[in-house]
Backbone as CSV, one residue per row, in Angstrom:
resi,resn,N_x,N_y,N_z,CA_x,CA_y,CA_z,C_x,C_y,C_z
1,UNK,38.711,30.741,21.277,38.186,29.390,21.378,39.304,28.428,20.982
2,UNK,39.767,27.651,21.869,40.768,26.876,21.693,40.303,25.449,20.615
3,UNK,41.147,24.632,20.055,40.558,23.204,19.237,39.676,22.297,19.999
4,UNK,39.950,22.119,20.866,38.979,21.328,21.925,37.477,21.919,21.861
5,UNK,36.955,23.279,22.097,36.102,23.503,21.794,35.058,23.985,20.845
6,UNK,36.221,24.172,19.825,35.764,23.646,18.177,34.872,22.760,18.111
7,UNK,35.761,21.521,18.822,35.409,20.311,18.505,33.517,19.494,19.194
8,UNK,33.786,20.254,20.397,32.460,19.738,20.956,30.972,20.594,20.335
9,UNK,31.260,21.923,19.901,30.420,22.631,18.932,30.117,21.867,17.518
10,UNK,31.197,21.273,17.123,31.266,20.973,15.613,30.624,20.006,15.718
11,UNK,31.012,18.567,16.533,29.959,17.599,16.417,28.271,17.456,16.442
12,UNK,28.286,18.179,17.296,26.016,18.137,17.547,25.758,18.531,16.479
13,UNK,26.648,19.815,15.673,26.363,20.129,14.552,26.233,19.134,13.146
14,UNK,27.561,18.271,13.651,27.578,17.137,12.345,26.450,16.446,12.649
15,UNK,26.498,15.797,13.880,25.146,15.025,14.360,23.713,15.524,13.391
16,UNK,23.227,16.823,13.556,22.204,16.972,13.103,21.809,16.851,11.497
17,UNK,23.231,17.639,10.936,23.368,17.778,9.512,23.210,16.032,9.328
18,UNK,23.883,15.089,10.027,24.223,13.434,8.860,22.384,12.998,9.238
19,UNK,21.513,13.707,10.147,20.199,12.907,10.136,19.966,13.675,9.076
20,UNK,19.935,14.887,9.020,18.855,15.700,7.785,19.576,15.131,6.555
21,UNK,20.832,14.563,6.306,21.104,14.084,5.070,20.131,12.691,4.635
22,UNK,20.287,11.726,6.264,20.125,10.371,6.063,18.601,10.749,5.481
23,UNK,17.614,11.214,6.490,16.261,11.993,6.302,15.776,11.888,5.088
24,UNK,16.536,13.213,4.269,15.939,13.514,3.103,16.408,12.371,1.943
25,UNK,17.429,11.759,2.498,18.050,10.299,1.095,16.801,9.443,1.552
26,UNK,16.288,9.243,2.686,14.925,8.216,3.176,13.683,8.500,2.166
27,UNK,13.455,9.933,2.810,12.076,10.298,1.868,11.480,9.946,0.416
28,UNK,12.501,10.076,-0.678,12.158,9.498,-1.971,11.730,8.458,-2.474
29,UNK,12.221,7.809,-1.204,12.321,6.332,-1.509,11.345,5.608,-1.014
30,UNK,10.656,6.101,0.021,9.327,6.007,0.532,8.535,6.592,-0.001
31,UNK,8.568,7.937,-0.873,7.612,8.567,-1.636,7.302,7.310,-2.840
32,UNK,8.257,7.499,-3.411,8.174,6.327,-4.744,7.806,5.165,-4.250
33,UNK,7.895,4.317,-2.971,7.262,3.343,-2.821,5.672,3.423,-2.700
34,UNK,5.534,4.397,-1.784,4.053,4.784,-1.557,3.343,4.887,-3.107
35,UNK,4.033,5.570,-3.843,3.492,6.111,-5.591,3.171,4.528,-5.703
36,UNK,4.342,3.801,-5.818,4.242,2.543,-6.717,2.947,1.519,-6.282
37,UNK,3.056,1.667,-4.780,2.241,0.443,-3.710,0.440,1.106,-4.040
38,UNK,0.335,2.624,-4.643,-1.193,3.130,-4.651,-1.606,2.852,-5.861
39,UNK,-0.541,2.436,-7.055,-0.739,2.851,-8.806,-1.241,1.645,-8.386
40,UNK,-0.823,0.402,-7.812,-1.168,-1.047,-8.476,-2.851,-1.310,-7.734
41,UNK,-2.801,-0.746,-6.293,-3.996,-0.682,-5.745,-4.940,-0.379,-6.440
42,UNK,-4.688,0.907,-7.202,-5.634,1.664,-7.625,-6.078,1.155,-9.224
43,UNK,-4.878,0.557,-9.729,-5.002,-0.224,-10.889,-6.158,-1.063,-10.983
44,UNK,-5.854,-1.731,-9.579,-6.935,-3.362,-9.560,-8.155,-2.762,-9.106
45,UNK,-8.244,-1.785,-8.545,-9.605,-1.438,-8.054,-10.336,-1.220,-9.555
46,UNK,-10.039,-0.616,-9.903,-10.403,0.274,-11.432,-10.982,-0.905,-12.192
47,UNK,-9.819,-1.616,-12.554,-9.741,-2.602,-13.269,-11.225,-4.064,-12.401
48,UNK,-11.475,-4.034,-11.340,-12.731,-4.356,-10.478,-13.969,-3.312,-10.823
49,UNK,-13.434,-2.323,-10.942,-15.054,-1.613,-11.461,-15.284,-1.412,-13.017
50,UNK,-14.467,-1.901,-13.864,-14.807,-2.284,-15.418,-15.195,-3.771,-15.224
51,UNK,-15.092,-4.116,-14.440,-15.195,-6.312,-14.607,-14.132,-6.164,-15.485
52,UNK,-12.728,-5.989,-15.982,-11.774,-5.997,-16.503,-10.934,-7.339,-15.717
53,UNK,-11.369,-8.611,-15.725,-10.587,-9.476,-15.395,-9.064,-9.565,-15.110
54,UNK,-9.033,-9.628,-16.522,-7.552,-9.917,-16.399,-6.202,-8.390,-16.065
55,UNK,-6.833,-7.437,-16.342,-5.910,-6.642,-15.661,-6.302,-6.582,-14.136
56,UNK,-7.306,-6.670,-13.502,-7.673,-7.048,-12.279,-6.123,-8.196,-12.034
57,UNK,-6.018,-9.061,-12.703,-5.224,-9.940,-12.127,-4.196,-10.404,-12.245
58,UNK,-3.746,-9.475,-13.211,-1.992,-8.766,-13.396,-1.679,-8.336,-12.325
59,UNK,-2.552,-7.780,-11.640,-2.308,-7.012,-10.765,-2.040,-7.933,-9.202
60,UNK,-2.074,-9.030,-9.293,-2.331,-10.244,-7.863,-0.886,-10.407,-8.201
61,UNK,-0.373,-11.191,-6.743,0.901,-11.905,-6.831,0.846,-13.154,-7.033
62,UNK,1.809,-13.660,-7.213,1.612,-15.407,-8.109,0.803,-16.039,-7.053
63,UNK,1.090,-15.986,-5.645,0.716,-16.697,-4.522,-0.990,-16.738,-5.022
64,UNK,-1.607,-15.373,-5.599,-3.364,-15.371,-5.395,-3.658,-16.254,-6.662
65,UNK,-2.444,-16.301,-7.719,-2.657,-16.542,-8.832,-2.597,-17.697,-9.032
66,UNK,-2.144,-18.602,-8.062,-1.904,-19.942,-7.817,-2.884,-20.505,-7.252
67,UNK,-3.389,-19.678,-6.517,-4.791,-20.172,-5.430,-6.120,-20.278,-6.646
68,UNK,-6.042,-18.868,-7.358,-7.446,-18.644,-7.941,-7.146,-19.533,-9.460
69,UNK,-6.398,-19.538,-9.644,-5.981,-20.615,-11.544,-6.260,-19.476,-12.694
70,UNK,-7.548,-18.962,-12.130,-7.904,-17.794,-13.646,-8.587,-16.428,-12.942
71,UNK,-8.278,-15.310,-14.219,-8.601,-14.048,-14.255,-10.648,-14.721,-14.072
72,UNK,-10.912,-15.499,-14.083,-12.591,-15.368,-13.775,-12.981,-16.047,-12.701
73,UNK,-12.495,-17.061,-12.420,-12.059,-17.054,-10.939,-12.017,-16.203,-9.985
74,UNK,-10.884,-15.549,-10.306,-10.232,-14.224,-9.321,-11.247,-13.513,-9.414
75,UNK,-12.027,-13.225,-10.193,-13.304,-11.773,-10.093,-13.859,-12.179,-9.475
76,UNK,-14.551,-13.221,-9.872,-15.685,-14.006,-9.060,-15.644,-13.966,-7.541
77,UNK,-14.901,-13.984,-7.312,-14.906,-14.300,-5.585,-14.404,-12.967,-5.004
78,UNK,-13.780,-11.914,-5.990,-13.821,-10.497,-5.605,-15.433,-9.951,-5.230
79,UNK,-16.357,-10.370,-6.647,-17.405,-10.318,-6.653,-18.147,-10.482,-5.287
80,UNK,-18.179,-11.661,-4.803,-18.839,-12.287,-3.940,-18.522,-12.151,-2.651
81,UNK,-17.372,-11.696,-2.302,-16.440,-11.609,-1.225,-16.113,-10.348,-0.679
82,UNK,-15.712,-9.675,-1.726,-15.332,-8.036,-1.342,-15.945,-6.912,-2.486
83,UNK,-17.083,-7.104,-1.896,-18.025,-6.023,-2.947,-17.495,-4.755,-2.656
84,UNK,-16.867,-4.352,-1.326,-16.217,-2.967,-1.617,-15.576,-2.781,-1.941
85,UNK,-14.405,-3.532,-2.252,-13.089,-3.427,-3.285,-13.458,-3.814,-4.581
86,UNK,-14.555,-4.678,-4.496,-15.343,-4.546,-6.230,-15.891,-2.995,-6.322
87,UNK,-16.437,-2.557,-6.034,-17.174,-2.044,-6.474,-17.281,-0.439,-5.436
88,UNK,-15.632,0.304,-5.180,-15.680,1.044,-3.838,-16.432,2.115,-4.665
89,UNK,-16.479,3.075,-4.118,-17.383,4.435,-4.452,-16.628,5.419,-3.729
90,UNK,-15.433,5.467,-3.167,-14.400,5.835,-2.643,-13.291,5.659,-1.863
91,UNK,-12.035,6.254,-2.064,-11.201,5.287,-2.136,-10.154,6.577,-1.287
92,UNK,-9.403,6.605,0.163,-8.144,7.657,0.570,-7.403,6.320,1.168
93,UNK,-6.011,6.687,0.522,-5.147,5.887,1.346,-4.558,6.079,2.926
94,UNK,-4.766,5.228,3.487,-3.744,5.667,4.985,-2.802,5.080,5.159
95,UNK,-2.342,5.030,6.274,-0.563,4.761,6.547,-0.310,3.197,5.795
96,UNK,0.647,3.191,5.426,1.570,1.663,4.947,2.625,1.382,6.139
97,UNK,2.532,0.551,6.521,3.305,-0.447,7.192,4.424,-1.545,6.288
98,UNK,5.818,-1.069,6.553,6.637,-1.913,6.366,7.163,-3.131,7.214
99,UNK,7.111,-4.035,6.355,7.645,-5.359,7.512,8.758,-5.862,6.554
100,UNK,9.687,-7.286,6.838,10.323,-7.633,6.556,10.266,-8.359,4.891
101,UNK,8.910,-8.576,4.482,9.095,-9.413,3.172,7.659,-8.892,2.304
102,UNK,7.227,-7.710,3.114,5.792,-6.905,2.830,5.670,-6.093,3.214
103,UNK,4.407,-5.201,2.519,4.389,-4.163,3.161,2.348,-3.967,3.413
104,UNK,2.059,-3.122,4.191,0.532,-3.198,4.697,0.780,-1.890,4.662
105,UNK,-0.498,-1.772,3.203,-1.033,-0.586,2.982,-2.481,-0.658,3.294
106,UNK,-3.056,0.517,4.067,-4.435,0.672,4.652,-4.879,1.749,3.922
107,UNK,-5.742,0.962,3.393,-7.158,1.900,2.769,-8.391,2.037,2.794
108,UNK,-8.807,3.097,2.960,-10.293,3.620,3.829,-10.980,3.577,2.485
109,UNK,-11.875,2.704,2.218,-12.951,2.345,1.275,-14.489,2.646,1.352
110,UNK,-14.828,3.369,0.634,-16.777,3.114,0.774,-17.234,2.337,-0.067
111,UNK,-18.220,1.363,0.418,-18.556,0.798,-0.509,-19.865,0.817,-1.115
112,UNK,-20.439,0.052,-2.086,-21.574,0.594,-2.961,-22.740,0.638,-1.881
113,UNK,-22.560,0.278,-0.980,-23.632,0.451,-0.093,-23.727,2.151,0.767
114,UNK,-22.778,2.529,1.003,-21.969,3.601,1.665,-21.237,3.243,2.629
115,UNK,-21.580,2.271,3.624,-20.454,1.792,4.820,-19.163,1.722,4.624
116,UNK,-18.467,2.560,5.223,-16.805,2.637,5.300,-16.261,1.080,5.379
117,UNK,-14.959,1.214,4.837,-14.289,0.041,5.321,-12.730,0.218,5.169
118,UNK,-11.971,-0.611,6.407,-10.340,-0.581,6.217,-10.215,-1.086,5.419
119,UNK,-9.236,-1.565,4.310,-8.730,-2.426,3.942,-7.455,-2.646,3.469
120,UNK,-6.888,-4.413,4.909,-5.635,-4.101,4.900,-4.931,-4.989,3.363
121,UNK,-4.400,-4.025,2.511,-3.618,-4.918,1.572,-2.005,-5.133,1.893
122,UNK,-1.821,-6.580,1.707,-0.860,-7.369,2.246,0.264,-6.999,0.295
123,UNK,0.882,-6.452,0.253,1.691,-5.617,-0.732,2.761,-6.512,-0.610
124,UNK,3.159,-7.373,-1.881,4.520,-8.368,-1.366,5.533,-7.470,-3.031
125,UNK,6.972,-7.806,-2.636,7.957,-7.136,-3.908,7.497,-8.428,-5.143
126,UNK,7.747,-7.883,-6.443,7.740,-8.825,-7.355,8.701,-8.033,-8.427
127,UNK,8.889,-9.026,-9.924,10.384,-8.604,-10.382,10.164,-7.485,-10.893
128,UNK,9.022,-7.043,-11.260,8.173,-5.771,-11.759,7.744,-4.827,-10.839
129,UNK,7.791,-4.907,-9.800,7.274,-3.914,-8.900,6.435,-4.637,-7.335
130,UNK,5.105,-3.776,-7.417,4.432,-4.553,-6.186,3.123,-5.414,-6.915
131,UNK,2.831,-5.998,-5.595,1.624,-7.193,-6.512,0.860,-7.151,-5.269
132,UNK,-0.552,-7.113,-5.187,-1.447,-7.578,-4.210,-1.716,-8.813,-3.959
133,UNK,-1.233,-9.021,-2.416,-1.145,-10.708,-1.775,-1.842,-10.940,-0.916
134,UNK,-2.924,-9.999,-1.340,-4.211,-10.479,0.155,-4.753,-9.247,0.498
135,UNK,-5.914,-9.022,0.690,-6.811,-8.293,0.639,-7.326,-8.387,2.612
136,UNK,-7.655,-7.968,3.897,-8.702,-7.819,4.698,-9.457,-6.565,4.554
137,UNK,-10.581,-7.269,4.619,-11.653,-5.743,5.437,-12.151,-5.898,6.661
138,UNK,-12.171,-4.753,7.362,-12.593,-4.437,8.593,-13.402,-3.444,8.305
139,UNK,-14.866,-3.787,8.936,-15.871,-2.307,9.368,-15.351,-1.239,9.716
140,UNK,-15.749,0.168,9.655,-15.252,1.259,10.119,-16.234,1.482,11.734
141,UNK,-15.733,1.451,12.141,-16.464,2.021,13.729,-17.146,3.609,13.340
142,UNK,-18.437,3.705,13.335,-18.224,4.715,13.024,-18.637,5.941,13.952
143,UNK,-18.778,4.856,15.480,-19.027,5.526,16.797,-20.472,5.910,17.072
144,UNK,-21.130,6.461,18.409,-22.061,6.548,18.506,-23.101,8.023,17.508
């Protein structure tokens, strides 16, 4: 085998090896985000099923914290608004979506009633970690 065809063997080879490097340097870092983006979710939910106000709202980003003024505030209209994130009765995360200045984590909720629900949380960076910047729910289809 002459150098020339060293060479065209060796590359596809490098090729594959620099993704499985880039790959596995990716993974952690998305693991630990995912860890970090479920602790705070799961924080405020918790912290919604004690009526625990104010860690409920440690848990918001300044933006909700600006809107709502106070930890009784902020319940209140959790209360009134999103009784399944008040009050879920179960809770699996699904895929997170990264975007440019957020991230959308989807979580499949039951709520005290039993009816499923999405719910998309709008996940923004803060100097501490992640903070919840908005809450949707969507019905679950749950077909015929």
């Amino acid at each position: 085998m002459d150098k020339r065809q060293r060479t065209r063997v060796g590359l596809p080879v490098l090729l594959v090896l620099t993704g499985l490097v880039a790959m596995i340097s990716v993974s952690p870092l998305a693991d630990e985000t995912d860890d970090a983006i479920q602790d705070v979710i799961l924080t405020q939910i918790e912290a919604f099923a004690n009526d625990d106000e104010l860690a409920a709202w440690e848990q918001a980003s300044a933006g909700i914290q600006r809107r709502f003024r106070s930890p009784e505030t902020f319940l209140q209209m959790v209360r009134l608004v999103y009784p399944p994130v008040h009050r879920a009765t179960a809770i699996r995360f699904r895929q997170r979506v990264p975007h440019d200045h957020f991230d959308i984590q989807v979580v499949r909720l039951q709520g005290p009633e039993g009816r499923l629900w999405d719910a998309y949380y709008r996940m923004v960076p803060a100097e501490n970690g992640w903070k919840v910047g908005g809450v949707r729910l969507m019905p679950v289809d749950m077909g015929i």
